[in-house]
C-alpha positions as CSV (number, residue, x, y, z in Angstrom):
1,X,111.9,37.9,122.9
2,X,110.4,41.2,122.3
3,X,111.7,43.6,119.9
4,X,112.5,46.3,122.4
5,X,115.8,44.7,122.8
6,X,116.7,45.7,119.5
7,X,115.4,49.2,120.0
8,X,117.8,49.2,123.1
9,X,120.8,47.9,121.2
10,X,120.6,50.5,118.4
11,X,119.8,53.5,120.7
12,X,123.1,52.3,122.6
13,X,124.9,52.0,119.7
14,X,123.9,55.1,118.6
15,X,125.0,56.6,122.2
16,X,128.8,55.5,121.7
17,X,131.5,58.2,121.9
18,X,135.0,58.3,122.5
19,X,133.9,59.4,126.2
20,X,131.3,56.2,127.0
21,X,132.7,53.5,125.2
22,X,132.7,51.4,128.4
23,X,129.9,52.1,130.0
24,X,127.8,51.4,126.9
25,X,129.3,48.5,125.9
26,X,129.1,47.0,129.6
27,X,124.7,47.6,129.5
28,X,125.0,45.7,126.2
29,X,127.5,43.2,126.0
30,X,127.9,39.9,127.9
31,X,131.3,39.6,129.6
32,X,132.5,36.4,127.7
33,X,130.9,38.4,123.9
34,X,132.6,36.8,120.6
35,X,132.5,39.8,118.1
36,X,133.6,39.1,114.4
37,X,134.0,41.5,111.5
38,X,135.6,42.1,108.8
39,X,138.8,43.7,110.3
40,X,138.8,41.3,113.6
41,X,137.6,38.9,115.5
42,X,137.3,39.3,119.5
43,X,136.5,37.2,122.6
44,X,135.9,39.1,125.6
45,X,134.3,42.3,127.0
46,X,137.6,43.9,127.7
47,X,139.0,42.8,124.4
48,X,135.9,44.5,122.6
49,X,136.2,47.4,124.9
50,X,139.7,48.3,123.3
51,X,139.0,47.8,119.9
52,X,136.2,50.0,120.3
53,X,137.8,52.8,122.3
54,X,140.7,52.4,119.4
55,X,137.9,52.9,116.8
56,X,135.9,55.8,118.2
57,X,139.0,57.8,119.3
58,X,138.6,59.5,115.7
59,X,135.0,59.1,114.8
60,X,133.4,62.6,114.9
61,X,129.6,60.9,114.2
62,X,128.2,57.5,114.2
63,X,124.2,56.6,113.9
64,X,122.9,53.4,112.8
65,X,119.4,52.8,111.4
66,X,118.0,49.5,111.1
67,X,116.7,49.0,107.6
68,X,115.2,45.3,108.5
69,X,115.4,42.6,110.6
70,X,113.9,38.9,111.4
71,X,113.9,38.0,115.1
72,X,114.2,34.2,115.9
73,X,114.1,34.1,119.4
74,X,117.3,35.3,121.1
75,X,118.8,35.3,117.6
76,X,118.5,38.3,115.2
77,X,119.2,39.1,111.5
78,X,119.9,42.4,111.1
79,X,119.9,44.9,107.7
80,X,121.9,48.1,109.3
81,X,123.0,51.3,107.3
82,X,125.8,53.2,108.9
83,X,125.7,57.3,108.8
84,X,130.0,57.9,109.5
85,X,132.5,60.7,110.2
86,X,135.7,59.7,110.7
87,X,138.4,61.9,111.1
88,X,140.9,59.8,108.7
89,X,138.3,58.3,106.1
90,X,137.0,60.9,103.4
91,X,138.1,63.9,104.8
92,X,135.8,64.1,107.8
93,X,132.9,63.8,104.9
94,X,130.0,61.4,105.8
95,X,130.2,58.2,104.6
96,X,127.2,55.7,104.2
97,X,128.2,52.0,104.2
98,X,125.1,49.0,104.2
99,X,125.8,46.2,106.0
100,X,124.2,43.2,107.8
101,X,124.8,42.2,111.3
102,X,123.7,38.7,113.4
103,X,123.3,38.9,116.6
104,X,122.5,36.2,119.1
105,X,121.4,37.1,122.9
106,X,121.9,35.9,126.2
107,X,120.2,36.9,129.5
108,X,118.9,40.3,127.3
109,X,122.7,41.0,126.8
110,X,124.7,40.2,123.3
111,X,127.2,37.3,123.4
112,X,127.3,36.4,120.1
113,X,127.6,39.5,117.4
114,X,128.9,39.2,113.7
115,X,129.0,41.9,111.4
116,X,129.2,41.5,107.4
117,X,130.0,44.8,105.7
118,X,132.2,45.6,102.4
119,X,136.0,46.9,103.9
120,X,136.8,47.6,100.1
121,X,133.9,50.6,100.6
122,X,135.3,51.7,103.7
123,X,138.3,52.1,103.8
124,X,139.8,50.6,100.5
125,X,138.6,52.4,98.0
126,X,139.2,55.8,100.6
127,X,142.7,55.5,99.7
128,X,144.4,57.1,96.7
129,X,146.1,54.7,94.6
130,X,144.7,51.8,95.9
131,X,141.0,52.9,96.0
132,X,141.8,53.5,92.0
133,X,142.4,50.1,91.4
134,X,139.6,48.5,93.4
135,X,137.4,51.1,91.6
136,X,138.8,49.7,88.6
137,X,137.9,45.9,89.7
138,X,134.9,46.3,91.0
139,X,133.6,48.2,87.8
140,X,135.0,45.5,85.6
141,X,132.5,42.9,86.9
């Protein structure tokens, strides 16, 4: 597999907005996808189409740049750094979170996508007295 399919999935990515969630999603995904994070996990295109409509419906800007990644046929490893304003995390500020993503295709579409990223960094340690404390533990080690 060439790696113009993972130009194509970032760019998409990258094109997502609270006004094309699912007409993106639909060129990328396969209808029968399983996405995992850290938050959820999802089987489905329409599932995954929700979740994302709920998630971009306060995100002011999104961009993703790929920082490294090992192809293994239709199976990618993928170093990612998110560029993020959201309307209820930091003030509208942009956050920058680093996370790792695998990937596996199907027919040039996704059907398999897992993302690995620290939930303590995004949203965690954005709250006041809880981000305090998880400061507090995370500096301790």
């Amino acid at each position: 597999m060439d790696n113009s399919i993972i130009t194509n999935f970032v760019d998409n990515i990258n094109s997502l907005s609270s006004n094309n969630v699912s007409e993106v999603l639909e060129q990328i995904y396969t209808n029968e996808v399983e996405f995992i994070d850290p938050v959820k996990g999802i089987n489905g295109l329409d599932e995954l189409t929700s979740y994302f409509l709920s998630l971009y419906k306060s995100v002011n800007h999104c961009h993703f740049t790929i920082n490294n990644y090992i192809p293994h046929g239709d199976k990618h490893s993928i170093e990612w750094e998110m560029k993020l304003k959201h309307q209820r995390l930091a003030k509208n500020k942009e956050i920058t979170l680093y996370g790792a993503s695998f990937i596996r295709f199907q027919d040039k579409k996704v059907c398999y996508h897992r993302d690995y990223y620290d939930l303590g960094a995004l949203i965690y340690e954005r709250i006041p007295i809880l981000g305090s404390a998880v400061r507090t533990v995370r500096n301790a080690f």
